[in-house]
C-alpha positions in Angstrom: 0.0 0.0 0.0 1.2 3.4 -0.7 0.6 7.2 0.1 -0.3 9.0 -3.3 1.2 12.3 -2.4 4.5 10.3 -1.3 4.6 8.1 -4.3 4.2 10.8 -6.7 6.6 12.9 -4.8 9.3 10.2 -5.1 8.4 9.8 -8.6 9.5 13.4 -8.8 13.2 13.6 -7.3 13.8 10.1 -9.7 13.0 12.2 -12.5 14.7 15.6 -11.6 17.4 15.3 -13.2 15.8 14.4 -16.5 13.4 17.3 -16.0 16.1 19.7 -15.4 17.9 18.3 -18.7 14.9 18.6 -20.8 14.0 22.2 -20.0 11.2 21.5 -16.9 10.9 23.1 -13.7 8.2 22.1 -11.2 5.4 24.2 -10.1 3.9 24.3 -6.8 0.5 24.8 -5.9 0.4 27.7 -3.7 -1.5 25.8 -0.5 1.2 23.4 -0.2 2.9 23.8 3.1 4.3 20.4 3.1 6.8 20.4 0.8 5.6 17.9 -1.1 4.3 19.6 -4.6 1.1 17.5 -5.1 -2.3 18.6 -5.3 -5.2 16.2 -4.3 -8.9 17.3 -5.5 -11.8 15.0 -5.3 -9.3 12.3 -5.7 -7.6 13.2 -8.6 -3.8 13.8 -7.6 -2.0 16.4 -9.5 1.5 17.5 -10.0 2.4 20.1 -12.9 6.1 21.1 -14.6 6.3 23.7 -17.1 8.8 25.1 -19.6 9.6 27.3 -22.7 5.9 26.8 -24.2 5.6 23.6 -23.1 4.0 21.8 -20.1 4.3 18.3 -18.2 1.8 17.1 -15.9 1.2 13.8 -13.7 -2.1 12.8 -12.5 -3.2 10.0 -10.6 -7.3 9.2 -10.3 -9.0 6.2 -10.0 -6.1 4.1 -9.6 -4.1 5.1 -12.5 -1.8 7.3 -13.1 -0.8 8.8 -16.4 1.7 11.7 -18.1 0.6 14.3 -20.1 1.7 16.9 -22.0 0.8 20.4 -23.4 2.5 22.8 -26.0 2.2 25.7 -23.6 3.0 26.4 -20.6 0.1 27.0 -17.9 -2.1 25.3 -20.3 -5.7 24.3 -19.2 -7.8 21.1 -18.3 -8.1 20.8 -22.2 -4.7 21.5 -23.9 -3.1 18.2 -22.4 -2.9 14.9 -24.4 -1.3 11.7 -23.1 1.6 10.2 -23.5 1.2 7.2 -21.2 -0.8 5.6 -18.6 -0.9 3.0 -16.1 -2.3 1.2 -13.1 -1.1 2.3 -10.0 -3.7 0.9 -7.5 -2.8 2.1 -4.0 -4.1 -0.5 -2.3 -1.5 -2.8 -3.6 1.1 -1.1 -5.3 5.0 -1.0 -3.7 7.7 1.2 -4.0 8.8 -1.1 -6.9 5.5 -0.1 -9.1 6.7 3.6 -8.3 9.8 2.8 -9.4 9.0 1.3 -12.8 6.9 4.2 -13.5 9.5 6.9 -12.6 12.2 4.7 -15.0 9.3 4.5 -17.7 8.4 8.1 -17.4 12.4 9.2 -17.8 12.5 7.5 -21.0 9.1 8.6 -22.2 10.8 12.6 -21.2 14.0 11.9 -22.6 12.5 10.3 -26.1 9.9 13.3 -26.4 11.5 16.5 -24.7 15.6 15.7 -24.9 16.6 17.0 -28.0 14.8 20.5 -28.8 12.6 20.8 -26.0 9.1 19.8 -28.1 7.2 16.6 -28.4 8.2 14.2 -31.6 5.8 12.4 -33.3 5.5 8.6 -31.8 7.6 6.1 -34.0 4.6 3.4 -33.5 1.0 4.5 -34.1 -0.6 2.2 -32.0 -4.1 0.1 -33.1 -7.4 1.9 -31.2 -8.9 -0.6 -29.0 -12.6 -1.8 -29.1 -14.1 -0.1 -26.3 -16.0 -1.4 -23.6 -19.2 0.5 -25.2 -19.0 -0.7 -28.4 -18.3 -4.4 -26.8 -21.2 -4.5 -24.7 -23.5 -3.4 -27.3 -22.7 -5.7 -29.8 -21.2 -3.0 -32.4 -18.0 -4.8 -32.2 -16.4 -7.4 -30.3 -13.0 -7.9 -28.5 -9.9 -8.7 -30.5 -6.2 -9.3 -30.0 -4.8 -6.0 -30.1 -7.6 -4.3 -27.6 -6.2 -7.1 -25.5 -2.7 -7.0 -25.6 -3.5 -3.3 -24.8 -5.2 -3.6 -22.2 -3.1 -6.0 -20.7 -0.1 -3.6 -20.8 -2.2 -0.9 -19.1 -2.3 -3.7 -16.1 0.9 -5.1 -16.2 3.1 -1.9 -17.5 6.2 -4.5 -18.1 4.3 -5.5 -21.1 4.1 -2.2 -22.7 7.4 -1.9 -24.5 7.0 -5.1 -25.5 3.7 -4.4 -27.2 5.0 -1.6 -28.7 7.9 -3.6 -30.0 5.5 -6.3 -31.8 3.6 -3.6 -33.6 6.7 -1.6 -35.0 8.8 -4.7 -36.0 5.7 -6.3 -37.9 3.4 -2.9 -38.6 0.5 -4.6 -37.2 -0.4 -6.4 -34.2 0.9 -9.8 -34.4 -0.8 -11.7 -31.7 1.2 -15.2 -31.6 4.9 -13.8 -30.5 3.1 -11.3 -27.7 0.7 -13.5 -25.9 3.0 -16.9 -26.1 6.8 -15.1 -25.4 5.4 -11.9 -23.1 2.1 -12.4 -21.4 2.0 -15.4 -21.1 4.5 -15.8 -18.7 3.4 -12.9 -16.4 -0.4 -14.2 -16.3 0.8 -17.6 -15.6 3.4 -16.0 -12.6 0.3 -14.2 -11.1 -1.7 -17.3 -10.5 0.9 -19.1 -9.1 1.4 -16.6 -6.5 -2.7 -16.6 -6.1 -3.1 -13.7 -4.4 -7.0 -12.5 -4.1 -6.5 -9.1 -5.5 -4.1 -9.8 -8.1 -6.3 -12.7 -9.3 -9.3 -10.9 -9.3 -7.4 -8.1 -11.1 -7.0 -10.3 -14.1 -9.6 -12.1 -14.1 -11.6 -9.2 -14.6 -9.5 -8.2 -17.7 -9.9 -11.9 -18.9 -13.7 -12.6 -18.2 -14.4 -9.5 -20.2 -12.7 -10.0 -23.1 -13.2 -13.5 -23.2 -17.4 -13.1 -22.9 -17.3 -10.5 -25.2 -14.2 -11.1 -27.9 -13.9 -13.0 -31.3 -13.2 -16.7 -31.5 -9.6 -15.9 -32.3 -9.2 -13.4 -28.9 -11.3 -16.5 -26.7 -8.8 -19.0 -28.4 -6.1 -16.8 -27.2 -6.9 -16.9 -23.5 -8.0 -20.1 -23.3 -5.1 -21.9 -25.5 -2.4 -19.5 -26.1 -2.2 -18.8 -22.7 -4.2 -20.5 -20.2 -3.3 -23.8 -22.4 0.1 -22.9 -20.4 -0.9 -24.1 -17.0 -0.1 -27.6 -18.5 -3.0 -29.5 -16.5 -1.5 -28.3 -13.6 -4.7 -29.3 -11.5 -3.5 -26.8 -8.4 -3.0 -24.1 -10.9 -6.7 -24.5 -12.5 -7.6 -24.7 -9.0 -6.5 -21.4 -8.7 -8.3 -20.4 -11.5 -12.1 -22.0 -11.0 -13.2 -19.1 -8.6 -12.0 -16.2 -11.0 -12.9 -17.6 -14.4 -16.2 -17.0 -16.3 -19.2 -20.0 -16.5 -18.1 -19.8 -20.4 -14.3 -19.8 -19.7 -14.5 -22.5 -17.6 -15.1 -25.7 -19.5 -13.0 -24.6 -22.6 -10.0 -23.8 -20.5 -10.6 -27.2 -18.7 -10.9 -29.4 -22.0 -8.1 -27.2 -23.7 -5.7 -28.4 -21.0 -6.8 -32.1 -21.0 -6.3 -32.2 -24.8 -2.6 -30.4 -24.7 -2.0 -33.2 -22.0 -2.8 -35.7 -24.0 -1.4 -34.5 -27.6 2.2 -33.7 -27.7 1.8 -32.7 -31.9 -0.9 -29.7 -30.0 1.9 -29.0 -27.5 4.0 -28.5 -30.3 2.1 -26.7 -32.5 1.2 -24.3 -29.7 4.8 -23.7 -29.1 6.0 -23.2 -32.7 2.7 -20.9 -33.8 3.2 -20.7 -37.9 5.7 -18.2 -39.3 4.2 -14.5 -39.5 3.0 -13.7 -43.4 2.1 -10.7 -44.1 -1.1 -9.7 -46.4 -1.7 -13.4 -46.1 -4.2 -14.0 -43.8 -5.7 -17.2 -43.3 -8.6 -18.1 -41.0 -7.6 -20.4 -38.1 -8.9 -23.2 -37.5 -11.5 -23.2 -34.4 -9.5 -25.3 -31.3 -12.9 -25.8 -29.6 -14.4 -27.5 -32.7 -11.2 -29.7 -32.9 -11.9 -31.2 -29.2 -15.6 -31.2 -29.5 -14.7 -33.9 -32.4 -11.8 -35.6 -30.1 
């Protein structure tokens, strides 16, 4: 558990020296007799830097926290667009979360601010996501990039890699991201099988699972799930969290990768990426219904 106002603070004197470098000073709000140059209102945590026509800001509401930027300095509510964002739940973050974000954040400054003091365009245009609106009302339905994305807005270790798929391939490729990245970390969260962080994911997997495409609900329940190996303690883990509809797929999925070492294989050596070639997969689920 951590104290806002102290995280963001520390965040601060980690990136002082790349704020001084890049042209930023901080500003502190006038009421602050602390020291510590962070304004809370109505939960939303605030903490500004400014510069030669330019402007920096932190913020921290609703348990994430994100950096912004403006081309002015003292530029309002509306002039600021992001640059990134992140979860930073109180409740459960560390001082290691605080430090991931500062080292992120020092990059993000260096890469945008360090050489002439004004924001470059991004290298990577990243994908929009579905949103949760146009899930739940049918318009469109989760795919793979909306939840790689929103994976690396959970788990911020994930988002350079993200980043990395879609400029070495210009697209999204799903198959090296979920098998060599997130897999892993979603596997290491439920062996630890703590409540929150279980219910944390789960949350992020029940929804796009009930509400994604046959490839994204393959994903989950093959792709990565399929990685628990029948590890009966690890679905254990899992039966609580996991959607009625998640349930029995994930289940038979891992019985049949038990059982079939040329589908163990196949899910570790995913075909070789083609662009402008692609082919509809064949549906896992209607492969074990037959087995």
């Amino acid at each position: 558990m951590i104290d806002i106002r102290n995280a963001m603070n520390d965040i601060y004197k980690n990136l002082e020296p790349t704020l001084t470098k890049c042209g930023f000073r901080i500003t502190t709000p006038a009421d602050i007799s602390d020291g510590i140059p962070v304004e809370v209102t109505s939960g939303r945590a605030v903490m500004d830097f400014s510069g030669e026509n330019k402007a920096l800001r932190i913020e921290h509401y609703d348990n994430k926290i994100a950096l912004l930027w403006a081309q002015k300095e003292g530029a309002n509510e509306t002039d600021f667009a992001k640059i990134a964002h992140s979860l930073l739940d109180v409740e459960t973050a560390d001082s290691k979360d605080v430090k991931y974000i500062s080292n992120e954040y020092a990059e993000l400054i260096e890469e945008n601010f360090g050489k002439n003091g004004a924001a470059e365009k991004k290298k990577v245009k990243l994908p929009t996501p579905v949103s949760k609106a146009a899930a739940k009302s049918g318009e469109a339905c989760y795919d793979a990039n909306t939840f790689a994305n929103r994976l690396s807005v959970i788990y911020p270790e994930l988002r350079e890699e993200y980043k990395k798929n879609i400029e070495t391939y210009g697209e999204f490729l799903p198959e090296d991201f979920f098998k060599n990245y997130a897999a892993p970390v979603i596997v290491g969260v439920i062996k630890e099988n703590d409540p929150q962080k279980m219910k944390k994911l789960f949350n992020l997997l029940n929804d796009i699972y009930d509400d994604g495409t046959n490839e994204i609900q393959s994903i989950i329940a093959v792709t990565i799930l399929g990685e628990l190996n029948n590890d009966q303690d690890l679905l254990a883990n899992c039966v609580d969290y996991m959607s009625a509809d998640m349930i029995s797929p994930v289940v038979q999925v891992n019985k049949y990768l038990a059982k079939s070492k040329s589908a163990r294989m196949r899910l570790e050596n995913p075909p070789k990426y083609k662009p402008k070639k692609k082919k509809k997969k064949k549906n896992m689920f209607s492969t074990l219904a037959n087995q």
